[in-house]
Every structure is written in C-alpha cells, then in structure tokens.
C-alpha positions in Angstrom: 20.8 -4.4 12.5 20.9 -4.1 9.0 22.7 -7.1 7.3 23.2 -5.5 4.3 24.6 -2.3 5.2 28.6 -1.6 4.7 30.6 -1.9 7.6 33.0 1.5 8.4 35.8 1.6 10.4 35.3 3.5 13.8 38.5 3.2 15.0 40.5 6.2 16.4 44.1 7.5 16.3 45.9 6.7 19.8 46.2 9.6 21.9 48.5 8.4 24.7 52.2 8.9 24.9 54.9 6.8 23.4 57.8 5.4 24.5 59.8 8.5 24.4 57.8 10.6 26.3 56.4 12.4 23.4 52.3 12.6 21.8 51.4 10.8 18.8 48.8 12.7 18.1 50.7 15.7 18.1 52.6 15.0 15.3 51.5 16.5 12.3 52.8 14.0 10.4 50.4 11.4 12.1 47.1 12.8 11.0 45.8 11.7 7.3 44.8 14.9 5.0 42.0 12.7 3.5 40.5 11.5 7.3 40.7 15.5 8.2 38.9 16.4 5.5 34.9 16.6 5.3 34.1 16.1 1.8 36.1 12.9 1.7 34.0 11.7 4.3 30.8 12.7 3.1 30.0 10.9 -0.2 30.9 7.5 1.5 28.4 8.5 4.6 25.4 9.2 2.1 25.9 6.1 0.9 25.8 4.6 3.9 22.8 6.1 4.5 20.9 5.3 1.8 21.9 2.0 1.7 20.7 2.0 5.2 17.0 2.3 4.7 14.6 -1.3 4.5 13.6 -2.1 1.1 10.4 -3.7 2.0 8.9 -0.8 3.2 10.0 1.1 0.2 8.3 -1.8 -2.2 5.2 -1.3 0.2 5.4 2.4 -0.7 5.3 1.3 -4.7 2.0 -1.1 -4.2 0.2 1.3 -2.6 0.7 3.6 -5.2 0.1 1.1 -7.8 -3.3 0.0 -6.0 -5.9 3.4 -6.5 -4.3 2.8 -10.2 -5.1 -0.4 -10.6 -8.8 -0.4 -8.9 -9.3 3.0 -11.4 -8.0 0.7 -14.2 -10.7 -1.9 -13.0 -13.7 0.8 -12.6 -12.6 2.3 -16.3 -13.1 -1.0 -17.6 -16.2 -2.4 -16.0 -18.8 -3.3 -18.9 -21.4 -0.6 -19.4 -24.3 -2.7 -17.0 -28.0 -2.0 -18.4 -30.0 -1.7 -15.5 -29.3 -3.1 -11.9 -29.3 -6.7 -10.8 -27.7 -10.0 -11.0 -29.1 -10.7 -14.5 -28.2 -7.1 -15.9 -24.9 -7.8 -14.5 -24.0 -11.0 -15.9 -25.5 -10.1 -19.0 -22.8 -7.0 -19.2 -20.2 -9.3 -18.4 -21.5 -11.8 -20.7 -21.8 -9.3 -23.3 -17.8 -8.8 -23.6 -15.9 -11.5 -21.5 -12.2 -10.2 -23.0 -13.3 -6.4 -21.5 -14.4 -8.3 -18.2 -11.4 -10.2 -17.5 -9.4 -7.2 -18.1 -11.5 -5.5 -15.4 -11.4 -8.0 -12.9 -7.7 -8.8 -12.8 -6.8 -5.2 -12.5 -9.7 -5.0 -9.7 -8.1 -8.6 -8.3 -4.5 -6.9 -8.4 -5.3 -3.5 -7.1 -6.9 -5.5 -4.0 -3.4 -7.4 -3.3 -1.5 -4.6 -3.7 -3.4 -2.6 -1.0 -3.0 -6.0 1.3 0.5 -5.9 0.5 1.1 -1.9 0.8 -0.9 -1.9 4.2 1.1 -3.9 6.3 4.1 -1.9 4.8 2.6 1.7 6.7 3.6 0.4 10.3 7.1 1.2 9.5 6.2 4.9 8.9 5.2 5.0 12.8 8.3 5.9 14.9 7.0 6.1 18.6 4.1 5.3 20.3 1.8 7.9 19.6 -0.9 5.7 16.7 1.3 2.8 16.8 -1.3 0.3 18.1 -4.1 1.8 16.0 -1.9 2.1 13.0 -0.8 -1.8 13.2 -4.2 -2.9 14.4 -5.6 -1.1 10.9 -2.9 -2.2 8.8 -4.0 -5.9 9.5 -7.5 -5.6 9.1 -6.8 -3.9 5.5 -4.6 -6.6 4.5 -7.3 -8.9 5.7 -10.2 -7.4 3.7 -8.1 -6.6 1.0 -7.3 -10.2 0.4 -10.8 -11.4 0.6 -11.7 -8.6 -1.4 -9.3 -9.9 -4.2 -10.5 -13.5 -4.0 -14.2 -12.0 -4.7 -13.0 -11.0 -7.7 -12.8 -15.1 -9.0 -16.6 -14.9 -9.4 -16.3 -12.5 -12.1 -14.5 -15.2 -14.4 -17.3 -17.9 -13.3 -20.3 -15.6 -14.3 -18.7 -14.1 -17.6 -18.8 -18.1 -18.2 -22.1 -18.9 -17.1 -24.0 -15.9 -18.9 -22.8 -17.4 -22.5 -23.7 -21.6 -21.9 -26.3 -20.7 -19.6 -30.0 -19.2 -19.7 -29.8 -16.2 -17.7 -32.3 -17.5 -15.1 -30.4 -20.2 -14.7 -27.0 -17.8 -14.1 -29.0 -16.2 -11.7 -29.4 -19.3 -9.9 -26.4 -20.1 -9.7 -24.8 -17.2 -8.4 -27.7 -17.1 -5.8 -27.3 -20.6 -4.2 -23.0 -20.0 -4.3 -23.5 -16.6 -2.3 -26.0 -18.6 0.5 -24.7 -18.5 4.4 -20.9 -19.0 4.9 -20.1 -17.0 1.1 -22.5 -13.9 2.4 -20.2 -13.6 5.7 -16.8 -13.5 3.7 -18.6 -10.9 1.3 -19.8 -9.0 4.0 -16.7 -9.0 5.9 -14.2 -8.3 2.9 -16.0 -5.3 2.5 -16.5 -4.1 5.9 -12.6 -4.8 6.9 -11.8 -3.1 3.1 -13.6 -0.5 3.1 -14.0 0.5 7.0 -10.3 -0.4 7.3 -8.5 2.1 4.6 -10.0 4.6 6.3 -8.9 3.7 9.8 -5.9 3.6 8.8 -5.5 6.5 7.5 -6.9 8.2 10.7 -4.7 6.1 12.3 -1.4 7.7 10.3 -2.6 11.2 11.3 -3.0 10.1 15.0 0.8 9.1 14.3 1.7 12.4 12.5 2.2 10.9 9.3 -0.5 12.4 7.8 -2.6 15.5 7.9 -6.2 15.3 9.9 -7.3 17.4 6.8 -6.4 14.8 4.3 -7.0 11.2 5.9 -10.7 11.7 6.1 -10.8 11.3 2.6 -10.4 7.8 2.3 -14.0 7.5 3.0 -14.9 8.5 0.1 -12.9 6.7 -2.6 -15.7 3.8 -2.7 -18.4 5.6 -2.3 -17.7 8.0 -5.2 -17.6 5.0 -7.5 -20.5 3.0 -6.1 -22.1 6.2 -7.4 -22.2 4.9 -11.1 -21.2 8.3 -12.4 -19.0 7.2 -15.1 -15.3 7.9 -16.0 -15.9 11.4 -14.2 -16.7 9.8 -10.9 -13.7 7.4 -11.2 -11.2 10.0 -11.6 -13.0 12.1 -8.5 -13.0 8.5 -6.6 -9.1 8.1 -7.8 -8.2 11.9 -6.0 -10.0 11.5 -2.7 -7.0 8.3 -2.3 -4.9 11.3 -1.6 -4.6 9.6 1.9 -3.5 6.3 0.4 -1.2 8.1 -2.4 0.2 10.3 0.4 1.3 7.4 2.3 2.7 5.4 -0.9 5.2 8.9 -1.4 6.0 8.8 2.7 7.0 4.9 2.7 9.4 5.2 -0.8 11.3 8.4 0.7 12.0 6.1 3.6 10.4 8.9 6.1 9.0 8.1 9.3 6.4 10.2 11.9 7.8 12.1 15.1 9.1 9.5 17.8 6.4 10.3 20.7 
C-alpha cells in the first residue's frame, strides 16, 4: 500500500427502499450531475494515478542514465598515457593531477550510480518469468559496481605518489598495495561489473523488458573502451549501453514487463 497516495471515497448511493415504499435511487433528484459525469472524474483519477507510482524506482531510472554519462565523462578525461604500464600510467596521471581527479570522480560516481540504478531494475519485473535472474543480477552489479567505485581511490594515491616520489619507487608501491587480498577485490569488482551488466540485461529480456536484439550489447561497452581508440571509441562504447539507457527510460516512465 502506498502511504502517500490520496485516499478517494468509494462509497455508493443506497439503493434500497425507504420508508415510504418508494426508491432512492430513482429519484432524479438524488443523483449528483458532477458524480454522473466522466470528465469530472477523470482529472482527479490521473492524478491518482501518477501519484501512485514508487519514486525510488523512478530515481533508479535517473542514475542509470546518469551512469554511461558519467563513466564517458571519466574515459573523455583520462590523461593521454604514453605507452603501457604502471610507470606510464602514473607518470600520465602525475603529469596533470587537476585532469586526473576530474577523471576519477566522474569514473568513481558513474560506478555508484550503476550500484544504485541496478538494484532499482527488479521493480520493472512484474511476474515470474526473469524474476530470480533479474534480482540475482541486479545484486551482483551493485556489488561490483561498488567495489569498482572504491578502486577508483587509488587514482588520488598515485597522482600523489608520481610527483614526491621516484617513479620506481611509485611503482613499488602500487605493486606491494595490489599483493593477495587487493588482487581478489580487483579481480572480483571487475568480474561482478562487468560480467554482471550484461546479465542483467539478458536477464530484462528473459523478463520482457527488453529486446533479445538489444541487451547483448552490454558486452561491449567495456570492451570498446579498453580498446584505447580515443574519443571515437568512447562515444561507440557510450551507444552499445543502449541496454542500460533503455532500462533507465523504462524505470522513469514507471512501466513494468508482462506479469507471467
């Protein structure tokens, strides 16, 4: 039950007899014009309506339109990186730290918002039918996607360390902070990230929110960018979140898939 929602009257003109014998209903006088006629109703029931649907699934619907902005935003931004590397990537984001920082907080905020937009889809699944998968997906997302965000705190450390440090010694740092327990939550972040947006969206055509033509795409976002190919290969990366964009749209209209 919606606690916020207006409360209408449902009550209903008697239509038993009165005391002389006669039906109240059958009075003319006893009917109201403006209960008998439909445009009076209507405007109050569209209200009613809209006033009806959650908001957090419609805020859900905002952040995961917001996120392939914010991780294009982040790629757009990334220091030109002279050759591959730890040192030849400290040294870019040594190079310009104010760039760098901009990067990584748009990278760090486009990760929450797709934690924050995933858990939001299992409200676009009306019936059974993808349910499971779609909740079981939406979790592992939100899981990666907050590790994934929480990755992003090294960039701020290394910016630091390529401009007091030698960049051997950087590189020694970064290497004995990513030993055992920090290469399981990188490779997990990224597995449950990247594996995960695109179960989900398989899962959101298995529940007839989206098209099977369109939610393969969301395997290629990452790649497309891991590519190196510029702002050209952003913007490509950016369209094949159709999937993710798709879904944003869907969860803002307040829709929801067939009930199976």
């Amino acid at each position: 039950m919606n606690l916020f929602a207006p409360i209408t009257s449902t009550s209903t003109p008697s239509a038993g007899l009165d005391q002389g014998g006669s039906s109240s209903a059958a009075s003319p006088s006893a009917a109201s014009p403006s209960a008998a006629s439909p445009s009076a109703a209507s405007p109050s029931s569209a209200a009613a309506a809209a006033s009806s649907r959650p908001l957090l699934p419609r805020l859900g619907g905002l952040a995961l339109l917001a996120a392939p902005l914010l991780l294009l935003g982040g790629v757009l931004t990334s220091p030109p990186q002279q050759g591959s590397g730890t040192a030849a990537y400290i040294e870019s984001l040594a190079a310009d730290v104010p760039l760098s920082l901009l990067s990584a907080n748009l990278l760090h905020y486009g990760w929450v918002a797709f934690a924050l937009g995933a858990l939001a889809t299992i409200a676009l699944v009306a019936g059974r039918r993808g349910r499971v998968w779609v909740s079981i997906a939406a979790v592992v997302v939100a899981f990666g996607s907050i590790q994934m965000s929480g990755l992003l705190l090294s960039d701020w450390f290394l910016a630091g360390a390529g401009n007091v440090l030698s960049i051997d010694d950087a590189v020694a740092m970064d290497t004995a902070a990513k030993e055992t327990s920090a290469l399981v939550w990188v490779i997990s972040a990224q597995a449950c990230a990247l594996l995960g947006i695109l179960a989900l969206s398989l899962g959101l055509a298995r529940a007839r929110v989206l098209s099977w033509w369109v939610a393969p795409l969301a395997a290629l976002p990452f790649v497309i960018m891991a590519l190196n190919l510029g702002a050209i290969g952003a913007v490509i990366g950016f369209a094949a979140f159709a999937p993710i964009l798709l879904t944003g749209v869907a969860l803002v209209r307040g829709g929801r898939s067939a009930a199976a």
